[in-house]
N, C-alpha and C positions, 0 to 999 in steps of 0.2 A: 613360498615362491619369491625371490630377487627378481629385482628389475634390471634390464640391462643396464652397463654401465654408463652409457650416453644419455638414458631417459632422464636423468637426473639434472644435466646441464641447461635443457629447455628450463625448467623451471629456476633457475637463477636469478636474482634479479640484479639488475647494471648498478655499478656501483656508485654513487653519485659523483667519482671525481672522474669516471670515466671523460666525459667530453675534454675536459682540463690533459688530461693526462694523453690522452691522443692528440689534440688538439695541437697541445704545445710542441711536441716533436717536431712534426709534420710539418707546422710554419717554421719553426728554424730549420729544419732542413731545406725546406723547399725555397726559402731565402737566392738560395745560390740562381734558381731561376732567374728571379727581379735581375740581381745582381749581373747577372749575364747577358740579360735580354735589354734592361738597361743600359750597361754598355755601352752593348755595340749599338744601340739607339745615339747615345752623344758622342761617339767616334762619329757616325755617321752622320752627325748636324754639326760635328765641327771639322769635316773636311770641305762643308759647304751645300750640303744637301737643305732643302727645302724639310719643317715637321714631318710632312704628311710622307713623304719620300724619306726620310734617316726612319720613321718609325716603320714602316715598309719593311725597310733593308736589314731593320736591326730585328724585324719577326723571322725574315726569312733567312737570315745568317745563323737563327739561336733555332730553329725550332728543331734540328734534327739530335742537335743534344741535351734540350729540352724534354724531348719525348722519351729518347733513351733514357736519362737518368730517373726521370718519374716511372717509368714502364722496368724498372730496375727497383728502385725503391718499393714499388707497390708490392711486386713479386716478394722481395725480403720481408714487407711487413706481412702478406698475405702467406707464409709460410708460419709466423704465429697462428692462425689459425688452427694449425695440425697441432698444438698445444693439449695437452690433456687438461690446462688452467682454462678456467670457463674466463678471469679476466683477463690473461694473456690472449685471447682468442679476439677478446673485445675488442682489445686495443688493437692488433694485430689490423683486425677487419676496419676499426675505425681510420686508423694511420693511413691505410693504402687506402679509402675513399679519401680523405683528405689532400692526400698527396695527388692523383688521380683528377680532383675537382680542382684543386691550384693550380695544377700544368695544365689543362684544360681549359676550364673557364677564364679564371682571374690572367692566369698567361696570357691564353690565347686570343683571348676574345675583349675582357674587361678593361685590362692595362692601355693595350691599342687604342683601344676606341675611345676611353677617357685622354687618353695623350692627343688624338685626333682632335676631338672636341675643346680641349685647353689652347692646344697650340702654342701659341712663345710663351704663354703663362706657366708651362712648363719645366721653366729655367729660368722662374724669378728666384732671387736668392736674396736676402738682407744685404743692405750697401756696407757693411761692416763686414759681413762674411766675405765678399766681393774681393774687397781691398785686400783682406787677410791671404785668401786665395791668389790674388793677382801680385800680391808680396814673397811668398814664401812657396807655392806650385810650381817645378819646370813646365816649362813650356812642351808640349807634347809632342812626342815627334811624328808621328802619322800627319800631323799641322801641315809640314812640309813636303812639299810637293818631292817623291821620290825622284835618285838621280833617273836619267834614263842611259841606256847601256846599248851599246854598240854590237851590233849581231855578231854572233862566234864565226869562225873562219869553219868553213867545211872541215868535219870531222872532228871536232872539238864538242866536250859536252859540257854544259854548267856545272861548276863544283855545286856540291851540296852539305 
């Protein structure tokens, strides 16, 4: 008498690079988070916002494609799963926790509240890198105050 072909997969055991090996994806993908929520965190303190407010503005600017692409990613990795590879399955499952727990916690919750609690320490940089940057960076143009424009005449619409 054979055993069904799944009962085999329970007894597996995790391979030991597994954590490595989901782990690693997962943080460089999910990179583009930081990167975005970051951002528009120092857009937002260098139009003149106060920490506590550009950090605010810059959760609540990032978080709806923040959620999408994690909530995109997990499903892609959470479809290894359906793998007949018991490590593809692993990784699969481990990836989308990982990603999952980064747009979540470290996002949502960690990043914030450690920028909260640092405040202007936030945006110490070496006096070397400083000068570097204050040498060779354009000046950014969100910096400047947008022109402002004169209302359309009835029945005229904004180009786009």
């Amino acid at each position: 008498m054979s055993s069904p072909p799944e009962a085999h997969l329970a007894s597996v055991p995790a391979a030991s690079t597994l954590p490595v090996d989901s782990l690693a994806p997962a943080f460089g993908l999910s990179m583009d988070y930081e990167v975005c929520l970051l951002g528009r965190i120092k857009e937002a303190r260098d139009t003149g916002l106060a920490d506590r407010e550009a950090v605010a503005l810059g959760l609540a600017s990032t978080g709806r494609i923040v959620t999408a692409a994690a909530a995109l990613m997990s499903v892609t990795f959470l479809a290894f799963a359906t793998s007949r590879v018991s490590f593809i399955q692993m990784l699969g499952l481990g990836c989308a926790l990982a990603v999952l727990l980064d747009a979540t916690l470290v996002r949502g919750v960690l990043v914030p509240a450690l920028m909260r609690l640092l405040g202007a320490a936030n945006w110490w940089a070496p006096a070397a890198l400083v000068r570097l940057h204050a040498r060779i960076a354009p000046a950014p143009e969100y910096a400047v105050a947008p022109p402002t424009s004169a209302p359309l005449p009835p029945g005229r619409r904004a180009s786009r």
